[in-house]
C-alpha positions as CSV (number, residue, x, y, z in Angstrom):
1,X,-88.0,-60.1,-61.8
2,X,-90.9,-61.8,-60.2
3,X,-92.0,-61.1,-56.2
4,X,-90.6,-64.7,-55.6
5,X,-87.3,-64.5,-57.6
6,X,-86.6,-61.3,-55.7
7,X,-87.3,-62.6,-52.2
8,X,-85.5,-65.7,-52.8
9,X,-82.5,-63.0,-53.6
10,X,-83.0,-61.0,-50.1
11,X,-82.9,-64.7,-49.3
12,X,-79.6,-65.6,-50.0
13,X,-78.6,-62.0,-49.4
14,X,-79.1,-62.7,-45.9
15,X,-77.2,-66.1,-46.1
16,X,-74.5,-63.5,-47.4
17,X,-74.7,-61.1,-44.8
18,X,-72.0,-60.8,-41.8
19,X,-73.0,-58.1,-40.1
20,X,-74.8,-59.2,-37.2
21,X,-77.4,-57.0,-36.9
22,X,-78.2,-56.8,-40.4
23,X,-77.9,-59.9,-40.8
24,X,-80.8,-60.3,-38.0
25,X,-83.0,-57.4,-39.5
26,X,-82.9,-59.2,-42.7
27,X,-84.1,-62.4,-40.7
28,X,-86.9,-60.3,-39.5
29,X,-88.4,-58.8,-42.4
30,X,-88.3,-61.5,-44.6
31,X,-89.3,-65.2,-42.3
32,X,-92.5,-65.5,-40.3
33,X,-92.7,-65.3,-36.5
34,X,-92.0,-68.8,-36.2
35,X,-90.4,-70.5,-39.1
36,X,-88.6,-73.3,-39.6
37,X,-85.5,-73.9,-41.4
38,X,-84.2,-77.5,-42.0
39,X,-81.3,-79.5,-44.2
40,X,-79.1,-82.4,-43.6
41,X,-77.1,-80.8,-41.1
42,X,-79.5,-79.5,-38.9
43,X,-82.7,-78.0,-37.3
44,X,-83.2,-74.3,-36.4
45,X,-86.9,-73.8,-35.3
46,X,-87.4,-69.6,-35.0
47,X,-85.8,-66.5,-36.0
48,X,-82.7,-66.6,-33.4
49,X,-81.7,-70.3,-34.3
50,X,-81.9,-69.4,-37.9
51,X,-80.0,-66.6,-37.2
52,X,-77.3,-68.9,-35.2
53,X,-77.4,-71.5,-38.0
54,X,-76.6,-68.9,-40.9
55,X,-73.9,-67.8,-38.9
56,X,-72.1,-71.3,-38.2
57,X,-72.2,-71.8,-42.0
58,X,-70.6,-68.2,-42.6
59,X,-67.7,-69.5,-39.9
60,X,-67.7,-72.9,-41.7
61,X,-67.3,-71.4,-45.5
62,X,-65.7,-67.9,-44.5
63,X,-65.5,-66.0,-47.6
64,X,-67.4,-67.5,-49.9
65,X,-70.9,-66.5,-50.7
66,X,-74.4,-67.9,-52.0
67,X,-75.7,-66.9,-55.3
68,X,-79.0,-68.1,-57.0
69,X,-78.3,-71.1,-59.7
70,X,-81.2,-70.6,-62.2
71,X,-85.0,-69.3,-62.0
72,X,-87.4,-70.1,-58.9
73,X,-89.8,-72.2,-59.9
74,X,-93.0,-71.2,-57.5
75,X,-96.6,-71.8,-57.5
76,X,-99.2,-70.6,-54.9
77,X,-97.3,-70.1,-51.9
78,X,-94.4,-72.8,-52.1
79,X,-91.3,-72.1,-54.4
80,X,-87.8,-74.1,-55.2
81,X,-84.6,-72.7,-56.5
82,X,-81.5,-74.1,-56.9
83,X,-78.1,-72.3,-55.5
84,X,-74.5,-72.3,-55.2
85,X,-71.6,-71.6,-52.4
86,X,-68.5,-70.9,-53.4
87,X,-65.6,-67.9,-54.0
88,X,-67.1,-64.7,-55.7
89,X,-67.2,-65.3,-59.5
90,X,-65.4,-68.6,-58.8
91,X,-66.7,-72.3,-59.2
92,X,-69.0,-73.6,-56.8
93,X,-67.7,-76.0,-54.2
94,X,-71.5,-76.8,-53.1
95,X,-74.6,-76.8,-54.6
96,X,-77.9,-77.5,-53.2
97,X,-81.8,-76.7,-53.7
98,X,-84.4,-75.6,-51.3
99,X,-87.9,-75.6,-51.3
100,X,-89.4,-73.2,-49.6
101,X,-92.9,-72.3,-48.1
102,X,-94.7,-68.9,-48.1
103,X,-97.1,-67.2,-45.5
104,X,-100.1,-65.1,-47.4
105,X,-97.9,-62.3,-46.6
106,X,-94.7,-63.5,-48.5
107,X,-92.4,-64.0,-45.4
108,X,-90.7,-67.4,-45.4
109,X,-92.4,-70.0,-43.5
110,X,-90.6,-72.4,-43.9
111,X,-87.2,-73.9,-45.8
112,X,-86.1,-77.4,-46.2
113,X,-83.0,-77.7,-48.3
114,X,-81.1,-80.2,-49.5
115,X,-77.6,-80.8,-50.8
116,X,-76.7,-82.1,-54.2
117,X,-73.0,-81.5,-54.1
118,X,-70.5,-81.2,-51.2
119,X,-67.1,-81.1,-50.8
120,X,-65.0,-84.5,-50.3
């Protein structure tokens, strides 16, 4: 597995996680001091409104978890992966890529993501 395919894993891990303060940690170790995260629902500019975003969309789609959808596609320090939400093993009620930007250091920069398939 390639450095990129396995941080855009811990990636979606951390979309996954519900444990507050793992959850946070994960935040931490893998995004820059001041990234941005962006999609068609929202802003969150830095660490804490990430943090608060990821867990709106955990109370909005309780239960159901991200999983990659395919390879990451990355060059130099920019990368974009498609994934999936939906019940574990189950189909996908969305899906949605993201393209995402890498410091020299491999943190997360920044994210924008967009949304190719929602619910009705």
């Amino acid at each position: 597995m390639s450095d990129v395919q396995q941080r855009v894993e811990q990636y979606l891990a951390a979309w996954n996680e519900t444990d507050p303060a793992a959850r946070r940690a994960a935040i931490d170790a893998l995004w820059t001091e001041n990234p941005v995260y962006v999609d068609p629902l929202g802003v969150a500019e830095g660490r804490d409104a990430i943090d608060a975003f990821i867990a709106a969309a955990q109370g909005q789609f309780a239960g159901l978890v991200f999983r990659a959808a395919g390879a990451v596609d990355a060059h130099h320090n920019v990368a974009r992966f498609t994934w999936e939400l939906g019940p574990e093993g189950g189909e996908a009620i969305v899906v949605g890529f993201d393209v995402a930007t890498f410091d020299d250091d491999g943190r997360f920069d920044r994210v924008t993501g967009f949304l190719d398939k929602v619910p009705a």
